[in-house]
N, C-alpha and C positions, 0 to 999 in steps of 0.2 A: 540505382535503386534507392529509394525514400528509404531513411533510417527511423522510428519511433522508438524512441526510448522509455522505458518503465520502470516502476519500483521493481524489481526482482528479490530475489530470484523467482526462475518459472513457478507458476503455481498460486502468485498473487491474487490479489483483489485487482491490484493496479495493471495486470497481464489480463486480466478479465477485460478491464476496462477498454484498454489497447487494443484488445481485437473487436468489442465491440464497433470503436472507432476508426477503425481499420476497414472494419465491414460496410460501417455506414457512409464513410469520407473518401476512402480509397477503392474503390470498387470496379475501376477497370486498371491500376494502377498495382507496381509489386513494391511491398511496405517492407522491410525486415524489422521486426521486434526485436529491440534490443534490450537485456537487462541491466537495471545500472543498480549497485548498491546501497545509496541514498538519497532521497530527497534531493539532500544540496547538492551532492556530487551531479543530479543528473540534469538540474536547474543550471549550473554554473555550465556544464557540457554543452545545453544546447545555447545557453545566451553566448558560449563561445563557439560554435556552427559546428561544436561535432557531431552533433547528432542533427535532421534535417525541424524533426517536433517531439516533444516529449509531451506523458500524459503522467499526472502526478495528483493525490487526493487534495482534497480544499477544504470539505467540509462531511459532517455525519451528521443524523439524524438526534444521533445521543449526547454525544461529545460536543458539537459542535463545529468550529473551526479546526483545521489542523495549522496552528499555529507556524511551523517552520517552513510550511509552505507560501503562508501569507505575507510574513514578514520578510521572504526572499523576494515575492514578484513586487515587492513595496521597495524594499532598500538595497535589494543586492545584485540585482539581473533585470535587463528591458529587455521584458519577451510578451508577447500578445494573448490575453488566451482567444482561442477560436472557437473554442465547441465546448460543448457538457456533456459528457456521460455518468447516466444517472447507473450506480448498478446494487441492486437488493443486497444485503449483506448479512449475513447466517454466519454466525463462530457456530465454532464445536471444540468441544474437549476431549483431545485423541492422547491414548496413552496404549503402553503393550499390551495386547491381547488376555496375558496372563495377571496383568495388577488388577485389584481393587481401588476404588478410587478412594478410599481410606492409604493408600501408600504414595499418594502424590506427594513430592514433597516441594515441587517449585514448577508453574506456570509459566511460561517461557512465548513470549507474543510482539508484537508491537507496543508502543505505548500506547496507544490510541486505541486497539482493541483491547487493551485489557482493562481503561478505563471504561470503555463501551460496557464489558462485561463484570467489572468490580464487584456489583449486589451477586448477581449469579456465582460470580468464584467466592466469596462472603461466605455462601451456606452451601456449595457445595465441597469447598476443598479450604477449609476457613484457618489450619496452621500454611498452608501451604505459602511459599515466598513467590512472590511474583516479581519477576527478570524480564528486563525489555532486551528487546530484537530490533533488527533495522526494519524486519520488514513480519508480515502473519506467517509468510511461508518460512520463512529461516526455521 
């Protein structure tokens, strides 16, 4: 069985993407999704054939480039890309049922999404610390 690897944990952008991918490339074929916990970690995985392809972000609308992605398929791994998966991307701001969002005290995300969302977290939660994550779901 094809192994695809992904930003994980389940629940990503990047698990989106993968089954997207999955849906469109592999479709009489059995794929197993795999999670892998970083960028590098899952770039270096497949330049070394443990995983069969891996699907990993490149670029945003907002942000731009995701930089640690770029400068691995440049300097640190010879891997091909093959395909684009384009997929809409929508943050939200989840917290306990029971807070106000006057008690947030730290934003907890990607880097990259919380650059994306900077101005919005700015005026909605503006003492609030923001802390990167490996990945949106974490």
């Amino acid at each position: 069985m094809l192994q695809l690897a992904y930003l994980g944990p389940p629940g990503t952008f990047s698990e989106e993407a993968a089954r997207s991918y999955r849906q469109r490339h592999h479709k009489n074929g059995r794929v197993e999704l795999v999670p892998v916990r970083s960028i590098a970690d899952l770039l270096l995985a497949v330049d070394r054939q443990h995983f069969d392809e891996g699907i990993v972000p490149v670029e945003n609308s907002i942000e731009g480039p995701v930089v640690l992605t770029l400068d691995m398929l440049v300097h640190e791994v010879k891997l091909q890309i093959v395909a684009e998966e384009v997929v809409p991307i929508r943050h939200c701001l989840l917290t306990r049922p029971e807070w106000r969002i006057d008690d947030i005290q730290r934003v907890i995300s990607h880097p990259q999404a919380l650059a994306q969302c900077r101005r919005h977290l700015s005026q909605l939660v503006p003492t609030a610390e923001l802390q990167a994550a490996s990945s949106t779901a974490e």
